[in-house]
N, C-alpha and C positions, 0 to 999 in steps of 0.2 A: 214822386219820380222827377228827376234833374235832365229836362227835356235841354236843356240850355247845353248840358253836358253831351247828349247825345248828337247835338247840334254841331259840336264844336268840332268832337269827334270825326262825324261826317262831314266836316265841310275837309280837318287835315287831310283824309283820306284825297277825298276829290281831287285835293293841292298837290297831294303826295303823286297819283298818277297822272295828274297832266305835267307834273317836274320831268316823271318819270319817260313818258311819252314824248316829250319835250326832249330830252336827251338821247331817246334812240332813235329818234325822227333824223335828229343830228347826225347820229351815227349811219343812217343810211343813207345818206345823200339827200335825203326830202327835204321840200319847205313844211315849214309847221301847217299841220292840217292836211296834208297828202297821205297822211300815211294811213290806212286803212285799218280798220278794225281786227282786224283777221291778221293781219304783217303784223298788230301791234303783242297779237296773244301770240303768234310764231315766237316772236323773238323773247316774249316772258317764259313761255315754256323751254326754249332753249339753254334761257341762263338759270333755269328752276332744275333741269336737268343735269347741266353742268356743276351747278354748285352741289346738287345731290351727289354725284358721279366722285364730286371731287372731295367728300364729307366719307364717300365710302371709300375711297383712298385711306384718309387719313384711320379712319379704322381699321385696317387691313396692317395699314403700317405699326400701328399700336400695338394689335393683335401679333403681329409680328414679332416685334420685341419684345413684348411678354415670353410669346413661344422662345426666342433665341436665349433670356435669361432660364427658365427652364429647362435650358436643354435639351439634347435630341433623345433621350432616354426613351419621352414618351412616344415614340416613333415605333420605336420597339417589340415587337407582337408579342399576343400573348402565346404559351406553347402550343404548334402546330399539333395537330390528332398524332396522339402516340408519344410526344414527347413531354417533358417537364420542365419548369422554367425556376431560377432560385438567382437569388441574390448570390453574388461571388465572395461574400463570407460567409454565406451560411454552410459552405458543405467542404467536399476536399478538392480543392484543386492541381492534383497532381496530373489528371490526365491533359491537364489546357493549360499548364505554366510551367517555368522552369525551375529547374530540381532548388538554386538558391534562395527561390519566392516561397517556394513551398513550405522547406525544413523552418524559416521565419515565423511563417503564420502559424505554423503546428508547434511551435514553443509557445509563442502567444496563447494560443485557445488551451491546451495543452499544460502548460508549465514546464518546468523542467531545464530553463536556462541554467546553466552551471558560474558563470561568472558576469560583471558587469556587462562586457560587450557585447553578449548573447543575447541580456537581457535587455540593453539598448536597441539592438537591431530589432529583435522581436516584436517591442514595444511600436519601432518605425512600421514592422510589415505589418502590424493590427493595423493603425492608423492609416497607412496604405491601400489595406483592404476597404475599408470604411470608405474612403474616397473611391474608390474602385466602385462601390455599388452606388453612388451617384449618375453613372451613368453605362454602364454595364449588366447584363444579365448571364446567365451559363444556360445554355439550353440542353437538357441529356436523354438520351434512349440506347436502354440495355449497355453496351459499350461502348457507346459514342457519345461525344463532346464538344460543342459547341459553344465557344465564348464572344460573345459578341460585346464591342464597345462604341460609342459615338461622341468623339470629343469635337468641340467648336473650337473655330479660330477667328477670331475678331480681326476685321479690316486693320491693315497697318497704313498708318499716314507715309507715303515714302518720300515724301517733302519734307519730316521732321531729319534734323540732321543724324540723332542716333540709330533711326532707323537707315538709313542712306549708311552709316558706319558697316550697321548688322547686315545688311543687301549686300555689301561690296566685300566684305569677308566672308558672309555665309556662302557667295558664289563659288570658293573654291570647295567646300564640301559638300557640293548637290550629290544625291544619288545619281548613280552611270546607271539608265537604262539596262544597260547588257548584264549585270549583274542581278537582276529580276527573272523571274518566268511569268510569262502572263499567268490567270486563270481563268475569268469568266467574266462576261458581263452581264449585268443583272441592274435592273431596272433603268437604264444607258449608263450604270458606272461602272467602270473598268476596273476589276479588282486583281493584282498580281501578287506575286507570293515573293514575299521577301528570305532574302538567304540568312544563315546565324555562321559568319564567317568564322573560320577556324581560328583569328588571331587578329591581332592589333592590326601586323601588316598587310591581313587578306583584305581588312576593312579600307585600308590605304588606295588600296592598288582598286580595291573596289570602284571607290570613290574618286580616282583620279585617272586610272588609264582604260583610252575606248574599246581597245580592245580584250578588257579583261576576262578570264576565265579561271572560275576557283581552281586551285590546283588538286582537290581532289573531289570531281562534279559537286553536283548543287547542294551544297551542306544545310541541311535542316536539323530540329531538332526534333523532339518523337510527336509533334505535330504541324499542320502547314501554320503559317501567319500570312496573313493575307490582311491588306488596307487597300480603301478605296476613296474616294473623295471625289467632293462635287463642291463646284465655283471654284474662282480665283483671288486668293488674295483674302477674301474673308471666307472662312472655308468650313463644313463640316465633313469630317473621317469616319469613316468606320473600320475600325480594326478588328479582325475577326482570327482566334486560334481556333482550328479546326483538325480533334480527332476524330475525325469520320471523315465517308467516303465522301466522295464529291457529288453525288444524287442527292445525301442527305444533307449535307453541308447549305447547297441551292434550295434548299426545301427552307432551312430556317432562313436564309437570305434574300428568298423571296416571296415570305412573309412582310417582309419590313414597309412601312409606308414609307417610301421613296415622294411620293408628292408632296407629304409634309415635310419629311426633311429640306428637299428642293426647294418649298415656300420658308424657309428660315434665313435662307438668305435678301438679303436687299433687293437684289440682280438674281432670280433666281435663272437655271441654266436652261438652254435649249436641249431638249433631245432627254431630261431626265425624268421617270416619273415611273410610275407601274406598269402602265399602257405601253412604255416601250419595249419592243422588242427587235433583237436583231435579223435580221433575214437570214434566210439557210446557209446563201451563197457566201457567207460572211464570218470568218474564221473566229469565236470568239477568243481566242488569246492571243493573237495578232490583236487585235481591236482595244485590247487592255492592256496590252504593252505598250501599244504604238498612244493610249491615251496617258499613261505614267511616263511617255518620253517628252511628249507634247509639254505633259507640266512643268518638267527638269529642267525641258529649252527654256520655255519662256517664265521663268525664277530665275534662271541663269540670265535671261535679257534683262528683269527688273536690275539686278546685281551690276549689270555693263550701265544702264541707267544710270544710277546711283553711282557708280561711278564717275562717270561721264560728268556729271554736275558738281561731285566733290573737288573734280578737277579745273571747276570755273566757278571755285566758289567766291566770292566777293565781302569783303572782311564786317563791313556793316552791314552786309545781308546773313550773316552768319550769327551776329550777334544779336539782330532783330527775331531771328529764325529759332534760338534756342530760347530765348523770353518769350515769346507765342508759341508755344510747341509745334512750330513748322507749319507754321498760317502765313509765312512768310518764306519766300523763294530764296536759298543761299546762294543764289547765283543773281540777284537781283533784275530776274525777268529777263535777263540775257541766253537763257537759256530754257527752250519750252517745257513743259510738262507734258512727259510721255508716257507718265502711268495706266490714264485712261484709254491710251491707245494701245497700250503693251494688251490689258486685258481684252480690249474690245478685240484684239487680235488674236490673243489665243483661245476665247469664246468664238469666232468667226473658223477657225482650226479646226476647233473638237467638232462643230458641226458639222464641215465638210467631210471629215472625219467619219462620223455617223451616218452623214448623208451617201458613202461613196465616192465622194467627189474628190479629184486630185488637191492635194497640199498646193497653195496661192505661195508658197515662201514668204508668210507675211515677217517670221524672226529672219528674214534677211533684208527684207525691204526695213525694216524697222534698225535693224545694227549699223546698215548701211546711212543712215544719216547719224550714227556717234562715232562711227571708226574710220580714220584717216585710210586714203590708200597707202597700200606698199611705196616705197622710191624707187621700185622698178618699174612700177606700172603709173608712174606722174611725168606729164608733158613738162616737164621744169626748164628755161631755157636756160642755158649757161652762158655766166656772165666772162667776158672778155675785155683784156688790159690794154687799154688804148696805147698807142706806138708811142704816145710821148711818153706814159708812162716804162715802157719797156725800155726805151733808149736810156732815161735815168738810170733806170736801176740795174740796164745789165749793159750800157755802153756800146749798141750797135743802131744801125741807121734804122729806121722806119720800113726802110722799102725791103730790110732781108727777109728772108723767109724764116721762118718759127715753127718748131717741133716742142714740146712739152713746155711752152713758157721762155726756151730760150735759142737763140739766135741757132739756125741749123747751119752756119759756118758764120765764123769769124773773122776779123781782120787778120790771126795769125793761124789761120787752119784749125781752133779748135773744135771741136761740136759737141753735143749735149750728152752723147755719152761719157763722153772723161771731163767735161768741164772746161774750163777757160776761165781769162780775168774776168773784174767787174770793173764800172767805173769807179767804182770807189777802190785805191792804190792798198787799203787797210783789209782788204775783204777777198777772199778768192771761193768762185761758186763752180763745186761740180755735179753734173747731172748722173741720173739714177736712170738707168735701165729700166723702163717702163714693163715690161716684162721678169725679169729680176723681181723689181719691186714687188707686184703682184704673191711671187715665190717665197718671198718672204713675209709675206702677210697673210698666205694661206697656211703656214708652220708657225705661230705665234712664237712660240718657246723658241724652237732652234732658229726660226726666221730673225729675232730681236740679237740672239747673241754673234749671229752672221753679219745684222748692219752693223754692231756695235765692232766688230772685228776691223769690218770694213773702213768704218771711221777712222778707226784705229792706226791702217795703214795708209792711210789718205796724212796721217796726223805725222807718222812715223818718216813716209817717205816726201812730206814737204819740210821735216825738221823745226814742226810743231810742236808744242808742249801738251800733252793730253789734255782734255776736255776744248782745244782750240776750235774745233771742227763739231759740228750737229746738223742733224738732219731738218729740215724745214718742213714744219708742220702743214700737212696739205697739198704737197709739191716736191715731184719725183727729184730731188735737189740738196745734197751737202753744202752747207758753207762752215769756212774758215777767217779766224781774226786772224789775218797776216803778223799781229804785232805781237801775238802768244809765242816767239818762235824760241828754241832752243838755240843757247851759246854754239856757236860755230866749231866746227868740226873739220879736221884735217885730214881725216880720211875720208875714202869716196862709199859712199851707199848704196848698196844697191835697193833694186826696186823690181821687184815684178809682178806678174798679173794684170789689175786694173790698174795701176800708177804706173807699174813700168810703159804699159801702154799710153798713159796721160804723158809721162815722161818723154816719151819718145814725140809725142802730137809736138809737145812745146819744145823741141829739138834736143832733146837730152841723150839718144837714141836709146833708152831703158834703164843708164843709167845716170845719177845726181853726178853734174860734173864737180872737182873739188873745190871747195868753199874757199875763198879766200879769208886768208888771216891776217893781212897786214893791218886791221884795225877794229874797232869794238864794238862793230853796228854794221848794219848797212842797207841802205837805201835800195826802195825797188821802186822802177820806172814801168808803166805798162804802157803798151800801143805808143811809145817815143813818148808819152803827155809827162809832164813835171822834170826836174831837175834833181841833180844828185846832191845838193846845197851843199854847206859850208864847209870847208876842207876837203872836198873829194878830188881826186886825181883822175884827168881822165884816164890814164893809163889801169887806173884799179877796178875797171869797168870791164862783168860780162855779160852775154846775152845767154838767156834758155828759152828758146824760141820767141816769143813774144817780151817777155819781161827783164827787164835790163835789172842786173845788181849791182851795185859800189859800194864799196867799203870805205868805213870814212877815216879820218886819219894818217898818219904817218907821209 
């Protein structure tokens, strides 16, 4: 016997716990040697427990994924007393599927395809069926039918970009609540009865307007379908066609282990399990509608998410984010991650939900930090043109008063509904009926071909060349290039409506007095500023209110 070895042994040990002693002496505030014998096995039994606690974690979690590759099949009961249970190809299923699944399978098992495509399809509904009894059973008695399915839905990353792609277009086809009927809840999950819409468009109108109603009541086919579903996000369903009553229908339905199911999730959900039950006072198809709306909203809020971040995506964060399959943020941290809250929110819902308890509007408190307000409802202050800038640009003093941007009288009597000079001698601005305006912007069509008219005679009666005059983007406001004008005219023009009345402001009294012709141009002076230059006659000189003309030559 190697006494030397046992020696050795016993002395590591000894080293081992005074290390060990020594360290959680540490850890409670003690000096070495304070700590008693008793505190010393507390705190080994605590972390012997802990690490147990947390060893049986991790088998739970094991156990877990085993169970979730498996599928929820095994969940499944076997036939209630009275009923029979079979694989969904072993028998006929015409009473629980529709007439185009059926005639498939029954060439398949059958024979009797007449051409390629038959024998194509066939071929597809065997292989169909096959897959079908992976996770499906038929349950039957006497003339009733019960198909029951459970498929899994594995967690989606919504940080990967393709996923953020598929969130942000699958939001415009969520199912519309109102187009459901509740049915029942059973074991806390809400199961409603889906419609077989009459047509492509019923499906449309389904799915996009709130207040839809089939146009001829709740169209089914010759049994109910009915799904239900538990968690969020990674999810397990159960889709159920049911020809039978609804006593018998709940009999194979609440068979099912509901706890097992429940524990295949990660996160499994509050309130689901066999043990629940709903209380009397508690309508069960309100309760399974109102849980199938809850899920619509907030898949519809992952969607506004996903959005909301495609919209701040950042070009090297996008690039990093498709090479790591979205372990990496496309908006490059600039924008938080609200997945976990969207869920924690709509698991917070269902419960109150369950619980009685009013709706918190947590899918509003949550949209409310990714959607802008309206501009009707933002304090925005509006920015205002300093008086030197206004004097530049439209030639009056500082101290006048000001209506839509432009001077509310002028040096020569005009005001901002007909317009007036500018200081610049090349340019003449007239103002727009603030009201008006509006009138034509609430008739787009006929509203656009009224301004365009309008420029038109603005263009017509100053003896401009079309396209000289345009409206000013922003600002109830025509202007015109003075220098676009049309060869001089010897006849007099008339003008009425809104120029004749411009006409008359600038002393014309409505209408153009006659142009003079003694020479091949001619000079316009405004507010007396500038000169008639070279060749001009005083005598060739008129005034229209404000604006002086000469004609040059001769």
């Amino acid at each position: 016997m190697n006494y030397f070895a046992f020696g050795f042994v016993g002395v590591v040990a000894v080293v081992g716990l005074g290390v060990d002693y020594q360290q959680q002496s540490a850890k409670s505030g003690l000096p070495l040697g304070q700590m008693s014998l008793e505190q010393y096995v507390d705190t080994y039994e605590a972390r012997f427990l802990g690490a147990k606690a947390e060893k049986e974690a991790e088998k739970r979690e094991r156990d877990r994924q085993v169970a979730w590759k498996q599928g929820g099949i095994q969940y499944l009961p076997e036939a209630p007393e009275g009923w029979t249970r079979r694989k969904y190809s072993e028998g006929d299923n015409t009473p629980i599927m529709f007439e185009g699944n059926v005639y498939y399978e029954m060439l398949a098992k059958n024979g009797g395809a007449k051409s390629l495509a038959e024998n194509f399809k066939a071929k597809s509904a065997a292989e169909a069926a096959a897959e079908t009894d992976k996770h499906s059973y038929v349950y039957e008695r006497g003339n009733e039918a019960v198909f029951v399915s459970v498929n899994t839905k594995n967690k989606v990353n919504d940080d990967a970009f393709g996923s953020m792609i598929g969130l942000a277009m699958g939001g415009l086809n969520r199912a519309n609540p109102n187009a459901v009927l509740g049915y029942h809840v059973v074991g806390g999950v809400g199961f409603v009865e889906l419609p077989v819409a009459a047509s492509f468009m019923e499906q449309m109108a389904a799915m996009k307007d709130e207040d839809y109603k089939p146009s001829h009541g709740f169209n089914r086919a010759h049994f109910r379908r009915l799904v239900g579903s538990v968690g969020f996000n990674q999810e397990v369903s159960v889709t159920v066609h049911a020809n039978a009553s609804t006593d018998s229908t709940l009999e194979v339905l609440s068979a099912i282990d509901w706890d097992g199911l429940n524990n295949m999730l990660s996160t499994p959900m509050a309130l689901v399990g066999n043990d629940v039950v709903l209380p009397a006072d508690m309508e069960h198809e309100k309760i399974a509608k109102a849980q199938f709306a809850l899920r619509a909203e907030f898949n519809d809020l992952r969607s506004k998410v996903a959005d909301f971040k495609l919209r701040n995506t950042n070009d090297a964060a996008l690039v990093m984010n498709l090479y790591s399959k979205g372990s990496v943020d496309v908006t490059g941290g600039q924008v938080p991650d609200l997945s976990a809250l969207v869920e924690a929110a709509f698991r917070k819902e269902m419960r109150d939900l369950m619980a009685g308890r009013p709706s918190t509007n947590e899918y509003e408190r949550i949209l409310s930090m990714i959607e802008e307000r309206p501009e009707e409802e933002r304090d925005t202050p509006e920015g205002e043109m300093s008086e030197e800038l206004k004097k530049e640009l439209y030639g009056y003093n500082a101290d006048q008063p000001v209506e839509n941007g432009l001077p509310a009288t002028r040096e020569a009597s005009a005001t901002p509904e007909t317009g007036g000079a500018a200081s610049d001698p090349t340019r003449m601005i007239v103002g727009i009926d603030k009201a008006q305006l509006e009138a034509w912007r609430a008739d787009p069509t006929n509203g656009f071909k009224e301004l365009l008219a309008h420029v038109a005679e603005i263009e017509r009666s100053q003896g401009l060349n079309p396209g000289a005059c345009r409206p000013v983007k922003n600002r109830p406001q025509i202007t015109c290039d003075l220098t676009n004008r049309k060869a001089a005219s010897a006849e007099p023009e008339k003008s009425g409506g809104f120029m004749g009345a411009l006409s008359g402001l600038l002393g014309g009294g409505g209408a153009k007095p006659k142009a003079e012709t003694r020479g091949e141009a001619q000079v316009v002076v405004r507010n007396g500023q500038g000169k008639a230059g070279v060749g001009t006659k005083a005598g060739n000189c008129s005034y229209e209110g404000a604006i002086k003309r000469c004609s040059i030559g001769n």
